[in-house]
Each structure stands twice: as C-alpha cells, then as structure tokens.
C-alpha positions as CSV (number, residue, x, y, z in Angstrom):
1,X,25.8,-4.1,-6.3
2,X,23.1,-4.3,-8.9
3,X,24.4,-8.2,-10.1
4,X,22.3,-9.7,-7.9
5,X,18.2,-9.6,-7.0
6,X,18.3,-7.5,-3.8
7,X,20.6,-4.6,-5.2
8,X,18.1,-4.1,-8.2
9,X,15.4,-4.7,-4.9
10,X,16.6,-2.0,-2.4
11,X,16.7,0.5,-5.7
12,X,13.2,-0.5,-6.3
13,X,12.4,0.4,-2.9
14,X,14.3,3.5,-2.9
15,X,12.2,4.5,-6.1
16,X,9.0,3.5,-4.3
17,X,9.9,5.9,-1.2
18,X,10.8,8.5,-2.8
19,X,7.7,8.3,-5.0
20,X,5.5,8.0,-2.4
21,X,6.7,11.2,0.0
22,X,6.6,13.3,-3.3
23,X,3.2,12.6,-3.9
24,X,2.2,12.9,-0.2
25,X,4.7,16.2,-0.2
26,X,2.6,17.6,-3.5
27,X,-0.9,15.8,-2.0
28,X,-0.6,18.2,1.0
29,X,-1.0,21.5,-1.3
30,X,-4.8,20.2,-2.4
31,X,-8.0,21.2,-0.8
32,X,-8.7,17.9,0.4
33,X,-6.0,17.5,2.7
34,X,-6.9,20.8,4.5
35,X,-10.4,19.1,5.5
36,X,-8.5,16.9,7.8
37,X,-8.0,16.4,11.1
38,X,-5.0,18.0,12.4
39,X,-3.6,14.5,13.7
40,X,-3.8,13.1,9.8
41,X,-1.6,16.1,8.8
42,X,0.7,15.6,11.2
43,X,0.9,12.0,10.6
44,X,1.2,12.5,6.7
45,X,4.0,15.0,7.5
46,X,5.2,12.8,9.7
47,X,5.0,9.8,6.9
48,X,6.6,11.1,4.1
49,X,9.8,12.9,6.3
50,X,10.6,9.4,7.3
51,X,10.3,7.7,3.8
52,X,12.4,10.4,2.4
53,X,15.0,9.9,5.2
54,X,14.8,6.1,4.6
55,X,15.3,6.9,1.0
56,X,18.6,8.8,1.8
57,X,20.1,6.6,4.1
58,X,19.2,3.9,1.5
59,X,20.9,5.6,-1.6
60,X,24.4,6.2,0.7
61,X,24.5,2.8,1.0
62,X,24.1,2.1,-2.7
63,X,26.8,4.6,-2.8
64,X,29.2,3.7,-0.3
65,X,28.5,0.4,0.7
66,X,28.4,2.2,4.4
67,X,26.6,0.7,7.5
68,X,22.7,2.5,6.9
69,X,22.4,2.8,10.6
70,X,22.6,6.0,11.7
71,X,24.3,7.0,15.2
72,X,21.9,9.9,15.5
73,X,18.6,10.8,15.5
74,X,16.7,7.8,13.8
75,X,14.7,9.8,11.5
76,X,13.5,6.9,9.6
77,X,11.5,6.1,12.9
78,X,9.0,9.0,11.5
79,X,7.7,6.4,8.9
80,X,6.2,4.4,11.6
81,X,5.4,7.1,14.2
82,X,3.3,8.8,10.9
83,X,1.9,5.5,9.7
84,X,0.9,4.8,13.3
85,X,-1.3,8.8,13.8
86,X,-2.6,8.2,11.1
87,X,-4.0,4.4,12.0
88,X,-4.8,6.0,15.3
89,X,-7.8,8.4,13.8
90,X,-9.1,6.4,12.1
91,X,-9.7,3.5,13.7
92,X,-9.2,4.8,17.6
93,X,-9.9,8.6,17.7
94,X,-12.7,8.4,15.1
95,X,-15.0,6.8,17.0
C-alpha cells in the first residue's frame, strides 16, 4: 500500500483529519468558542464529526483494502454540510 505516492498521500490525509477534528473537538472547550453564534457551533460540530468519520472510513481501507463507500448513512457528508453553516454566517447570515 505505502510503495507508492498516494498510499503514503491518503495516510497523510488521514493524519491531517484526524488532527484537525481533535483540535476543533479540544477548540470547543475554550471561552472563545462559547461567544459564537449558535449556527458556527453547530457547524464546527458538524465539521469535525465528518472529518473524523472520513478518517475512519479512510484507515479501513488502508486496512482492508475494502470499498470506502459506505451503504449507510454517509456521515462523511457532515464535513461539507459543517464547512458549508459555517460559510453561511459569515458571509450570508452576518450581514
């Protein structure tokens, strides 16, 4: 898996993901984050459940070399709905 570029690429990703929703995951617990709108926390929330469900669907494929599609419930789709609240206030809502 990791002998070529995009095996050492989707781990690299994987590590980004994961990074990212554990600092958005610890972020939530400061005093800045509780001065924001209620659609921003929502859309972090949303945000970092979907990169950590991208992250796991990711790492079974490293795994198992399994389809990453999921029959169920796309959670992964929370990355973009989150990404997209979050766009929303401040560039629609805000004004």
């Amino acid at each position: 898996m990791f002998t070529s570029v995009d095996g050492w690429i989707l781990l690299l990703t994987i590590l980004v993901d994961l990074a990212t929703s554990f600092i958005i995951l610890f972020g939530a617990f400061s005093r800045r984050i509780h001065a924001l709108p209620v659609s921003c926390k929502i859309g972090l929330a949303a945000l970092a459940f979907g990169l950590f469900s991208e992250s796991g669907l990711n790492i079974d494929f490293i795994l198992t070399g399994a389809d990453i599609l999921s029959d169920s419930l796309p959670f992964w789709l929370m990355q973009d709905f989150g990404t997209l609240l979050v766009i929303l206030h401040f560039f629609v809502i805000k004004r």
